[in-house]
N, C-alpha and C positions, 0 to 999 in steps of 0.2 A: 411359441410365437411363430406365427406364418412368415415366409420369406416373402418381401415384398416385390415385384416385378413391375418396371412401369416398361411397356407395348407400344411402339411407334411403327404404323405403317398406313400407307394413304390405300392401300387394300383391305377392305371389311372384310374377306373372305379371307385374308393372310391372318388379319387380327385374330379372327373367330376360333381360326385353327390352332394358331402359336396358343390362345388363352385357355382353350380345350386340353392343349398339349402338357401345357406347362402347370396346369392344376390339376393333372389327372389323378398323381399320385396324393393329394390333399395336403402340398408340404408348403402351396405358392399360394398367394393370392394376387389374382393381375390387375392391374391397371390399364387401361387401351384407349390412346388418342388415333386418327387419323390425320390430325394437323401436331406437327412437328414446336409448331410456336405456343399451340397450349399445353403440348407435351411439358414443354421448357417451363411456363407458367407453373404448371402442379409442381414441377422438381424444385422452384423455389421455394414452396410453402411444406413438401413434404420428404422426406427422403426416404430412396429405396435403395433396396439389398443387390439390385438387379435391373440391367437394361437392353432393352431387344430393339434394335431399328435401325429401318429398311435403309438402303443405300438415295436410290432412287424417291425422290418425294418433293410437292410444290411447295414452294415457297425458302425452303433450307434441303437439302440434301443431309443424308449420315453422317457426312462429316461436319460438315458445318456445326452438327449440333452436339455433335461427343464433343467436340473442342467447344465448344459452350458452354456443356454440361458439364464439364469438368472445371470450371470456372465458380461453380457452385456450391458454397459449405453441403460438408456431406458426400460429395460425388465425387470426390478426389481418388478415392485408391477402389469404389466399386467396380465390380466387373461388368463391362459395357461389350455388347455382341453387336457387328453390324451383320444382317442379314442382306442375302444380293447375290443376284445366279452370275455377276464381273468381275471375280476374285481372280481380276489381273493382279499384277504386280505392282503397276506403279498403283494401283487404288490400295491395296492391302497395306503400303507401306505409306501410302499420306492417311490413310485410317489407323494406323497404330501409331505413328508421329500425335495425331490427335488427341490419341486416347485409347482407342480400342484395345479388348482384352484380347477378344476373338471374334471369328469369322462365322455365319451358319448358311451352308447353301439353302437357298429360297427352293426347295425340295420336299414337298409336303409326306413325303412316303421313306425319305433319305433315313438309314439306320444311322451314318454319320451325324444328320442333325437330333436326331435323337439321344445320342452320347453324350455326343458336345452338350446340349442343351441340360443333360442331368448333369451334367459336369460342373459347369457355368452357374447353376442353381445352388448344387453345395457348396463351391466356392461362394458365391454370394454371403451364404448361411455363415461360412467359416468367416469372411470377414466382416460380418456384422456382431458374429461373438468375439471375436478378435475385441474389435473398435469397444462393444461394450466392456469387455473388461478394462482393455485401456481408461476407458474415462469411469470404471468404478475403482481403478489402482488409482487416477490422479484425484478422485474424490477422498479418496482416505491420505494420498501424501497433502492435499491441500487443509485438511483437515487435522491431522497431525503436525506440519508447520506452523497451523493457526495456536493449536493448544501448545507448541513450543515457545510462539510468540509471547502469547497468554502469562505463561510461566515467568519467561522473561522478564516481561513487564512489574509482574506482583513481585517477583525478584526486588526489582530497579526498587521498585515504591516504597515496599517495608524497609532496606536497607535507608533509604531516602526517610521515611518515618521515624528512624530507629535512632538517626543522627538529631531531628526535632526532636525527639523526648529528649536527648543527653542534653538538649538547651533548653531543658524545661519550655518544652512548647511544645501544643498536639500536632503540628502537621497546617497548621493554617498557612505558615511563611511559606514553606513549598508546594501549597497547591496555589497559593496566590501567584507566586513566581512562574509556576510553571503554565497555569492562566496568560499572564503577562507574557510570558515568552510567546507562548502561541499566537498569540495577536500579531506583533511584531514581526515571527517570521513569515505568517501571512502575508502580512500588506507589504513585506519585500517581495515576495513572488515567487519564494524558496518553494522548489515543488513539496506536492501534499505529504508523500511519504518522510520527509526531510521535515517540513514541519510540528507533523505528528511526533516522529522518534523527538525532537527536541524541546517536546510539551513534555515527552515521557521521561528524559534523561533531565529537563534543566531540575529536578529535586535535589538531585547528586552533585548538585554547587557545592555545599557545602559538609563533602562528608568524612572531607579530613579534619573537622570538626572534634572524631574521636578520639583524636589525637593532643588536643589539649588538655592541659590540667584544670580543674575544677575549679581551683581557687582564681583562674582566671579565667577562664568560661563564664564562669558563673559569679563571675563581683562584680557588685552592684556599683555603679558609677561609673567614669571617666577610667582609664586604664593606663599604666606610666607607659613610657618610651620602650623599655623592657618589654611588659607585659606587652605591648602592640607588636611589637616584632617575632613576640610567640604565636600570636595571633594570626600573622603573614603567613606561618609556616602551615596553616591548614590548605593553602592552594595546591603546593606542590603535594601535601602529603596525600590531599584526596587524588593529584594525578598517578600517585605510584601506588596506591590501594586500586584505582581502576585497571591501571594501565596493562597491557598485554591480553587483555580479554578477546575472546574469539568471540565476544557475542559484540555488535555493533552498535545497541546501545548504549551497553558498558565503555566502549571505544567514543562513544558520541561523551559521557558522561564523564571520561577523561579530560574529553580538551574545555569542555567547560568547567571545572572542575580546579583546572590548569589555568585557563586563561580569566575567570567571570572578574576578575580584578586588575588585571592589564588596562591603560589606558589608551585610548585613542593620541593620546600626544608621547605616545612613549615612557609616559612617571609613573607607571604601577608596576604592579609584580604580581609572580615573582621572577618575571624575565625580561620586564622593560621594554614589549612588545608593544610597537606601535603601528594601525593604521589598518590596513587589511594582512600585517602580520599575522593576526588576532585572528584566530578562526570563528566563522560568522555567527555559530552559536553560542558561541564564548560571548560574543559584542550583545548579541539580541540580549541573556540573559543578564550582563551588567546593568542593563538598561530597567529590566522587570526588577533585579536584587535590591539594587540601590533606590529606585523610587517605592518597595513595599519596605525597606526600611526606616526612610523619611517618615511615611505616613503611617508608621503605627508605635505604638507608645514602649518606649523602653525604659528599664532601672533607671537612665540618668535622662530620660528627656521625654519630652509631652511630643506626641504625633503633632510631623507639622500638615499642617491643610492642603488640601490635595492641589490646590490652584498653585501655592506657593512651590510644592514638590515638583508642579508640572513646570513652574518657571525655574525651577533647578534646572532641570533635565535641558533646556530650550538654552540657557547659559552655559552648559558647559558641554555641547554638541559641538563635536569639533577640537576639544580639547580632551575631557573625562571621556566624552561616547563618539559611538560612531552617530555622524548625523545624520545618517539615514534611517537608523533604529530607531529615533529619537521623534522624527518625524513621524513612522510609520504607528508606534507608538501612541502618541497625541494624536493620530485621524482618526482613532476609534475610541476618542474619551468618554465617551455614554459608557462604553462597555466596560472603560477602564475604572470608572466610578461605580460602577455598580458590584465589578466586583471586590477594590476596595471596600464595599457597604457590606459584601457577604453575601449578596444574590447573586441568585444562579442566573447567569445570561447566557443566550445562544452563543456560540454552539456548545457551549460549557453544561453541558448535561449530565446526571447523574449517573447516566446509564456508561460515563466515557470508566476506562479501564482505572486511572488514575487515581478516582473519586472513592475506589473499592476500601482499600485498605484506611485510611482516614474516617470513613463513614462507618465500618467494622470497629477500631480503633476506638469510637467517639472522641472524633476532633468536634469541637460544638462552636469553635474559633475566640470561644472566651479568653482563652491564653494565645500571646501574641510574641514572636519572635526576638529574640535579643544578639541578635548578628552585633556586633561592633566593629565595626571594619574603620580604616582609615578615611572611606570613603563617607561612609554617615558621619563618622567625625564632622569632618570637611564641612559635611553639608549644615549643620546646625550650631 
């Protein structure tokens, strides 16, 4: 690839020469304005390897315009020559303040600008191979973090799956949950990366789940005082199956995990956290846990109706939830119903990372979640 050179000089006879000069050897290809302001024009739209121009010129002067042009994506570390037979002092030094690399006397026959000028050309070359390999080393780290990400995530999910099957159910309760969550921490305002990771982590509510016995996991009906308070102990134990992970998911997947059954009035567990003690993803997903468990059908009770669920949620904001999740929640009940119903709504597409291992799996959402918490109690 040819070294690019853009040419600035209000003398056609300087230009003609420098473009003569500097492609002689077939390594440059120039570029030549006479005005310094469409000089500056082309440098926005195009970037070069290499810049030659004149001190003296109407409208901007050499310096004006290296301190310009260097203002410019792209022209930040190229080598910029000002040409000018006034290589005082105080000009040399407010032209390198500027930007300048180097200096070429306006000496059309000079062996010195002949030097300089091949000098100036390979440097150019060199930091244009420089620059590209930089941005093809950040294109393979960018690319490598993605499929770290990637990993991560199909990580989260099948562990997040793996705990729905141990409760007989394909994965429907935690993609609905984790649907819900995303709405909520949306219409809070929680930036996008924050709400993303906590679509991806709210599956891992409940994955100390695997830690129950069968006979109580899995019995059908009401559950005694005993049996509920074995039941309790899946919060903390999904906190200590996550906790200490160096991946930030897993750390996200922690405190919800830890907290999705904390109250906003301080009566849950298992630490009796109330109010913005509760860390926000913990409050978002109480909000999605408890209203997909209301509305869908378990061993001991018929789904209640989504209206009815919704005026759960609106009664006990403020006491059970935080009432801001509650609200944020309910201002997107089109969406909320929908997917309650099992349709895919924007921005819930199949193409999200989430949807992968379920859809691999055949979740078909026939089978439906059997969470029994204190909380569904409560509610029916």
């Amino acid at each position: 690839m040819l070294t690019q050179a853009l040419l600035v000089d209000d003398s056609r006879s300087v230009l003609n020469f420098l473009k003569r000069h500097i492609e002689a050897e077939g390594l440059v290809e120039a570029t030549t304005f006479l005005d310094p302001v469409e000089a500056l024009a082309c440098a926005r739209e195009r970037v070069f390897d290499l810049v030659l121009v004149d001190y003296e010129m109407p409208h901007m002067d050499g310096i004006s315009f290296i301190r310009t042009l260097r203002t410019l994506p792209g022209c930040v570390d190229i080598p910029i020559a000002m040409i000018t037979s006034r290589q005082t002092d105080d000009i040399k030094m407010e032209a390198l303040q500027a930007g300048a690399t180097d200096f070429l006397p306006k000496a059309p026959q000079s062996l010195e600008m002949t030097v300089r000028l091949r000098n100036l050309v390979q440097l150019g070359a060199a930091v244009r191979k420089l620059n590209d390999r930089a941005a093809h080393l950040a294109s393979e780290v960018a690319a490598t973090t993605r499929k770290l990400g990637e990993r991560e995530e199909e990580i989260i999910l099948r562990l997040a799956l793996a705990v729905e099957y141990r409760d007989n159910d394909t994965g429907e309760h935690a993609l609905r949950v984790a649907r819900y969550s995303r709405i909520i921490a949306e219409q809070l305002g929680l930036p996008p990366r924050l709400c993303r990771d906590i679509y991806l982590a709210a599956p891992l509510h409940d994955v100390g789940k695997v830690a129950i016995p069968d006979n109580i996991l899995l019995k059908p009906g009401r559950l005694t005082d005993q049996e509920m308070a074995v039941i309790r102990t899946h919060a903390a134990i999904g906190e200590k199956i996550l906790a200490d992970s160096s991946c930030e998911l897993i750390q996200l997947g922690a405190q919800i995990a830890a907290g999705h059954h904390e109250r906003w009035d301080g009566g849950g567990y298992p630490n009796g956290l109330n109010a913005d003690e509760i860390p926000v993803a913990a409050r978002v997903v109480a909000v999605a846990d408890v209203f997909d468990a209301l509305t869908t059908r378990r061993p001991y009770k018929e789904p209640m109706p989504l209206d009815m669920a919704r005026d759960y949620l609106r009664q006990n904001q403020g006491r059970q939830f935080d009432p801001a999740c509650v609200e944020a929640f309910l201002s997107r009940w089109e969406e909320v119903v929908a997917i309650a119903a099992g349709q895919a709504a924007p921005p819930l597409q199949k193409s999200d990372p989430i949807l992968a291992p379920f859809i691999i799996l055949g979740a078909t959402g026939s089978r439906l979640d059997q969470d029994r918490t204190p909380d569904t109690a409560a509610a029916v």
